[in-house]
Steps between C-alpha positions, in 0.01 A plus 500: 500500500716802514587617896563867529769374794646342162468763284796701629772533788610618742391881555343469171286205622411689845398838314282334226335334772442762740416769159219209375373461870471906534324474159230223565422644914420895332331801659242374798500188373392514130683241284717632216703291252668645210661370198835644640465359827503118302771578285726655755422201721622304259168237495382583079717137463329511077567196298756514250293504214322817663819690614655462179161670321464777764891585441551407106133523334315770772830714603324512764620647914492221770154667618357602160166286409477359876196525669374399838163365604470416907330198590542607929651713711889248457398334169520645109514416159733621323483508060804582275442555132722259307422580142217671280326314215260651215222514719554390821822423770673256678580571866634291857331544797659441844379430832662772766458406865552683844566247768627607853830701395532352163391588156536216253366457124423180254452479159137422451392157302187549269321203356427471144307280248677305324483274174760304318594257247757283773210527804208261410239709682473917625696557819601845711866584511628745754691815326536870619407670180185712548426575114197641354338813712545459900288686687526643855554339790153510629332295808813252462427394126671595201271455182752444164350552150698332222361623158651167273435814191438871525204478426381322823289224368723250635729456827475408866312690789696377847395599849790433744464479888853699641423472815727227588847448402415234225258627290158349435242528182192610590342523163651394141275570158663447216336544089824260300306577174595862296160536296502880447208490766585657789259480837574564858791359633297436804217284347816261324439164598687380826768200459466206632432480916693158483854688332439748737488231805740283382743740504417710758834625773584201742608786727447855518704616827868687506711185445303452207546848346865495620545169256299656235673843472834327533456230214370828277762690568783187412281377218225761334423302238348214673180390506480404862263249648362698766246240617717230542738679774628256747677429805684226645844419647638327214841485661436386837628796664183517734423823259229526256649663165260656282478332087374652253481405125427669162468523146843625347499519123889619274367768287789399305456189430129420577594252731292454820575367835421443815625753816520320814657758751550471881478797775682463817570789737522738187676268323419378149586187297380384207518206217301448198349205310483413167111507319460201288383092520799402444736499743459373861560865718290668254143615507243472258372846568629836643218597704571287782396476853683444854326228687612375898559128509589302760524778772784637386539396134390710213425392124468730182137421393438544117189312439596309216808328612572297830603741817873568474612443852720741658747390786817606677893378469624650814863399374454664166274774686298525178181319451393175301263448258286159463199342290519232708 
């Protein structure tokens, strides 16, 4: 999550507040907020994959291709073209929020369907890329048509809720088959409720959308297990951390693994773990869940293989990692 008491100093810090405050209060109490305004505050925190387009592919200014939709009075979305395709875009949207006198902004998390030759079954992973056509922000949803061919007669149709600070699916229709027949996106058949349960947020307040946007913005790639958020004190500081895990996969060498990362007060850590039956910290599959055991304890759930058990060494201050 990117502060705007962070985003500068000194008399910097104090004028980008008090210029973004001036902006949002307006004339007799109309709400105004301008691409400008976000820039200048220093909250459109893009990641890396999307700066690099906007600057390299797009040439684009820091407030070209931004556009604002208000969700309240204090709250926003806030989308970025990253890059254009054939026929349609890819785009980040983030989550800008008044709260007393400060103004802070988080990359927002999208869930998307996903199928693959190392997950034995479909699962959601948790990515900002908005590609396909987004629509407006409009009662708090955002609908997203991705055409899989130009034609249209294949893709997904995704209703997000916005309204909160992790996002939620409201309605997914997808048609996996290109047959040269196209029909209405919105009479595509719906996927499975039970996907859609399964992997449904764990939590959808600020602390969650602080650990989303900040795993995004160290790791875009990722396909993070949004559902399978949790919290414990691992440590035995009398603090519960937040742990998150995900999907990572080397585009160089095709090798997958496993993302366990750790968010204390701002603070990330991470370590990864091997995919594969063969070797005793490994998992057998990437799409992985968090699970609470023992109070306390967690264990990386893969549903083939048994839990891998996930302590503390206080003297080493790492963690352990146990079958047993």
């Amino acid at each position: 999550m990117t502060d705007i008491m962070a985003a500068a100093s000194g008399w910097g810090r104090r004028f980008a507040l008090v210029a973004l405050s001036w902006a949002l209060s307006g004339a007799a109490g109309a709400v105004e907020l301008v691409p400008s305004n976000i820039v200048n505050a220093g909250l459109l925190s893009l990641p890396e994959p999307c700066r690099v387009s906007r600057e390299e592919l797009l040439q684009a200014e820091p407030t070209d291709n931004v556009w604002i939709g208000a969700l309240s009075k204090t709250t926003w979305i806030v989308i970025a073209l990253c890059e254009h395709h054939a026929y349609q875009a890819t785009e980040v949207a983030l989550r800008v929020e008044q709260r007393g006198g400060t103004v802070t902004s988080a990359v927002l998390a999208f869930p998307g369907w996903r199928e693959s030759e190392e997950t034995p079954w479909s699962y959601l992973g948790y990515q900002p890329w908005l590609t396909g056509w987004a629509g407006e922000v409009t009662g708090g949803r955002i609908t997203l048509h991705y055409k899989g061919r130009g034609i249209g007669d294949c893709g997904e149709l995704v209703t997000y809720d916005v309204t909160e600070p992790v996002v939620r699916i409201v309605d997914y229709r997808t048609k996996f088959e290109c047959d040269g027949a196209y029909v209405d996106p919105e009479t595509w058949d719906p996927v499975p409720q039970q996907v859609l349960d399964d992997y449904a947020p764990g939590f959808t307040d600020r602390r969650a959308g602080a650990l989303l946007s900040a795993v995004i913005l160290r790791w875009p790639r990722v396909d993070w297990m949004g559902h399978a958020i949790v919290r414990a004190d691992l440590d035995g500081d009398g603090r519960q951390e937040q742990w998150i895990g995900g999907h990572s996969l080397n585009w160089d060498t095709d090798q997958s693994r496993y993302l366990l990362v750790r968010m204390q007060d701002g603070a990330l850590r991470s370590w990864d773990f091997p995919i594969g039956p063969d070797t005793q910290a490994a998992l057998c599959q990437p799409a992985a869940s968090l699970v609470q055991e023992g109070g306390a304890g967690l264990a990386i759930d893969d549903g083939l293989c048994d839990r891998l058990r996930i302590g503390w060494d206080a003297d080493r201050d790492t963690i352990t990692a146990d079958r047993n």
